[in-house]
C-alpha positions in Angstrom: 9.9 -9.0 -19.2 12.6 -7.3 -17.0 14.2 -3.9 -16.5 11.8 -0.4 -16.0 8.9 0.3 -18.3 7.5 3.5 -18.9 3.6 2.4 -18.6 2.5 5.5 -20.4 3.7 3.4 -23.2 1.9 0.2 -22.8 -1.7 -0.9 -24.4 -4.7 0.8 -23.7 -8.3 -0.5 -22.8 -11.5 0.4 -21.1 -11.7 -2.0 -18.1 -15.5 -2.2 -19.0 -14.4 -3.8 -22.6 -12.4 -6.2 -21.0 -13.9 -9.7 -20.5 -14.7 -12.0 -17.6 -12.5 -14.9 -19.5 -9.2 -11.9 -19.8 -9.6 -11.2 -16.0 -9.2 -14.2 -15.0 -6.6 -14.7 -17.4 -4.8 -11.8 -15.6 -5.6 -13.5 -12.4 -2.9 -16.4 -13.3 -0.4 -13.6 -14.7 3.1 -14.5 -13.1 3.8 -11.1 -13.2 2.9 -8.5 -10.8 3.7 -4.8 -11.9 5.1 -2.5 -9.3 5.1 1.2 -10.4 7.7 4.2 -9.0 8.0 7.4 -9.9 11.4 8.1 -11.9 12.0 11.7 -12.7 8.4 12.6 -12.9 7.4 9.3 -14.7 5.3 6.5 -14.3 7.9 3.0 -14.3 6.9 -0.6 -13.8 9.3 -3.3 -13.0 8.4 -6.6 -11.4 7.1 -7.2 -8.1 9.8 -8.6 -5.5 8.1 -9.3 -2.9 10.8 -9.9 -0.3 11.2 -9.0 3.6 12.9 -6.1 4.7 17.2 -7.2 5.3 17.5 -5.7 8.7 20.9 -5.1 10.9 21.6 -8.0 12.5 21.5 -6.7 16.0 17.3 -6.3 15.4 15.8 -9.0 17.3 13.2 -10.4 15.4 10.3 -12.1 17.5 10.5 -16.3 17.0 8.2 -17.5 14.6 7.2 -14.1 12.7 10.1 -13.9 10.4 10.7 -10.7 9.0 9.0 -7.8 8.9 7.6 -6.4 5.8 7.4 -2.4 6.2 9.5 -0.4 9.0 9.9 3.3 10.0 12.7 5.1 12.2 10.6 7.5 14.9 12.8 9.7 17.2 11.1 7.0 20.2 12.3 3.8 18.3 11.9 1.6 14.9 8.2 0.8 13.9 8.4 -2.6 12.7 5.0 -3.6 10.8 4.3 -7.9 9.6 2.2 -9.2 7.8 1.2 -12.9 6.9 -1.9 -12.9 5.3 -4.6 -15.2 7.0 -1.5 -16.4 9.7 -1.7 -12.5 11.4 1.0 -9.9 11.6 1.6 -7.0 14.3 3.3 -4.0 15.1 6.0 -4.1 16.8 8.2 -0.7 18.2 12.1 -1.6 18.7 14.9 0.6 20.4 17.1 2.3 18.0 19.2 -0.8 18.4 16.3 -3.4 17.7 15.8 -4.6 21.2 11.7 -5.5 20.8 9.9 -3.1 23.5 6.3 -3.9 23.0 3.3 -4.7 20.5 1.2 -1.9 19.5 -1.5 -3.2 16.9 -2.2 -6.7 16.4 -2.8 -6.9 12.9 -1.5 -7.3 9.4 0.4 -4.1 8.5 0.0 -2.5 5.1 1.8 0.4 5.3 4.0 3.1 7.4 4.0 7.1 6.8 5.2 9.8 8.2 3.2 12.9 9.0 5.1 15.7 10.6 5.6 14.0 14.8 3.5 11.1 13.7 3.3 8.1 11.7 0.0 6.9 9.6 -0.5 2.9 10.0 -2.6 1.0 7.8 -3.7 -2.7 8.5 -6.1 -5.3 7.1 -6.9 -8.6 5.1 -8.7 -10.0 2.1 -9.0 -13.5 2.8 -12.1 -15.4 1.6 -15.6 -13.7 2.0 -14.0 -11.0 4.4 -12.3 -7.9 3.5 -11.8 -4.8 6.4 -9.0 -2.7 6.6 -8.5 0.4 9.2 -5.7 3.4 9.5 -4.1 3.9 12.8 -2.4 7.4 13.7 0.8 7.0 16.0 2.1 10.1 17.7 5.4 10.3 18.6 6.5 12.2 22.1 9.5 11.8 24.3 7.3 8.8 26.0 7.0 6.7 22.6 4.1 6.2 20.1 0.6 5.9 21.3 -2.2 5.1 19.1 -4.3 8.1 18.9 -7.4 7.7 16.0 -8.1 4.8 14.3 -10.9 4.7 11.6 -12.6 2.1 9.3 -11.5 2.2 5.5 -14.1 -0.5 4.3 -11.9 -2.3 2.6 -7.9 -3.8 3.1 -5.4 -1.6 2.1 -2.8 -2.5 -0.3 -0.7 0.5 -0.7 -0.6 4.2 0.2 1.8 6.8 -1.2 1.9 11.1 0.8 0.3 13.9 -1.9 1.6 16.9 -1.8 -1.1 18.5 0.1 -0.6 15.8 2.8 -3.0 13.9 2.3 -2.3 10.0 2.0 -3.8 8.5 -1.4 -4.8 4.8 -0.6 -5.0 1.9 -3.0 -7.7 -0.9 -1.7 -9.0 -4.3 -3.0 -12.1 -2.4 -4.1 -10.7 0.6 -5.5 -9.1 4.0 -4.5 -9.4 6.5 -1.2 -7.9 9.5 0.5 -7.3 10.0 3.7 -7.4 13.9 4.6 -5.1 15.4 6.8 -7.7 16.3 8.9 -7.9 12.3 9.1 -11.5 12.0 7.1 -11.6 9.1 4.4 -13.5 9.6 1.5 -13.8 7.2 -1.4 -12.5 8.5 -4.5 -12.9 5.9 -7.4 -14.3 2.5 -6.9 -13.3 -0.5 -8.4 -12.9 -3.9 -8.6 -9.2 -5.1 -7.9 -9.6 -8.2 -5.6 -8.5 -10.4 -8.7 -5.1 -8.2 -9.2 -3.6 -8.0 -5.9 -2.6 -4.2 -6.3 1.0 -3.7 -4.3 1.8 -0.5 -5.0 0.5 3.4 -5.8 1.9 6.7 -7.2 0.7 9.6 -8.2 2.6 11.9 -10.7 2.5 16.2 -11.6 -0.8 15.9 -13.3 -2.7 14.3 -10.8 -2.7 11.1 -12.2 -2.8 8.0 -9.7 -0.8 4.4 -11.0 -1.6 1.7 -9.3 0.8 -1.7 -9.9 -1.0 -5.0 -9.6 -1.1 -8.4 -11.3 -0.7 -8.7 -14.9 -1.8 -4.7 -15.3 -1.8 -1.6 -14.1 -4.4 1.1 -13.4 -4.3 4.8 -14.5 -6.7 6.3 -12.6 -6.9 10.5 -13.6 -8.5 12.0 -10.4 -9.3 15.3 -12.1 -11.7 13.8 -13.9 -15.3 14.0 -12.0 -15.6 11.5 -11.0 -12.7 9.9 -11.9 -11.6 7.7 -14.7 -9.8 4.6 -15.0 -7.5 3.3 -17.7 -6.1 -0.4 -17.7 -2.7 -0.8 -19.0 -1.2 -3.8 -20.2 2.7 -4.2 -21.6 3.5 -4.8 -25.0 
């Protein structure tokens, strides 16, 4: 199914109504949804899940490939990798992409920026283990230096900025926030692990979408607590 979707318009069901046998039907979908924001609305399109085409001058480490997420800091170029159960790190590269030094050995999720620093987040599902942690970066005229790190409980998957600042986090077991004053608190729980959610928005009315493998979640967080709606395309 190709080009956007609107996935306000798609099928409607009560994850609680939907059997064991259609999960794991959903777990073999080829298709994995990710969802954007166009204009105020909720689109899917399918997943590509391709590295980041840097310039050529970047001096990728041998053996890592390519990274997957990166952010341009005043001290340099954040470059994040991740391979699953093979590792991933951090990396921070001159403006020209001359590798300076590893900051976090880990798989990285995601990068944001919050006013003169960046929000890291790291982790793996892989078998019976599943931990995931956000690192805060601040930026000075030195470079980045890691300056709080907390646990999330589970890996992150995605993470999109609310308007408030705060950073809304998709996780194999469900959704959290992380405050600006940097305290997670666990919004909606929920079993994803079978989807493989890759990516989160949140529109006007406070409704979170969340892309992942054969469906998508609406999740509305004014709700107390919150609700959550599976959607599945025509």
């Amino acid at each position: 199914m190709k080009g956007e979707q609107d996935v306000r318009s798609w099928k409607r069901a009560d994850p609680a109504q939907v059997s064991v046998t259609q999960q794991f039907a959903l777990n073999y979908s080829p298709c994995t949804w990710s969802i954007s924001l166009r204009d105020g609305v909720p689109m899917a399109t399918e997943h590509d899940d391709q590295p980041l085409d840097l310039p050529k001058t970047f001096q990728l480490r041998p053996g890592m490939g390519s990274p997957r997420v990166a952010q341009r800091g005043r001290a340099g170029v954040l470059l994040g990798y991740n391979h699953g159960e093979w590792g991933g790190a951090l990396l921070v590269c001159s403006n020209d992409g001359t590798i300076q030094r590893e900051l976090l050995d880990d798989n990285i999720v995601a990068i944001l920026p919050a006013a003169d620093r960046f929000m890291v987040f790291s982790g793996l599902s892989h078998l019976c283990g599943d931990r995931g942690r956000v690192v805060e970066l601040v930026e000075d005229d030195s470079g980045f230096h890691a300056s709080r790190m907390t646990e999330l409980g589970s890996a992150p998957t995605a993470a999109v900025i609310e308007p408030g600042g705060a950073i809304l986090v998709a996780t194999m077991r469900g959704l959290l926030r992380v405050t600006t004053e940097f305290h997670v608190h666990r919004l909606h729980d929920s079993d994803w692990a079978m989807f493989y959610p890759v990516s989160i928005v949140v529109d006007g009315t406070g409704t979170a979408y969340v892309g992942m493998r054969g469906i998508a979640a609406e999740v509305n967080l004014q709700s107390e607590p919150p609700t959550e709606t599976w959607l599945f395309p025509h």
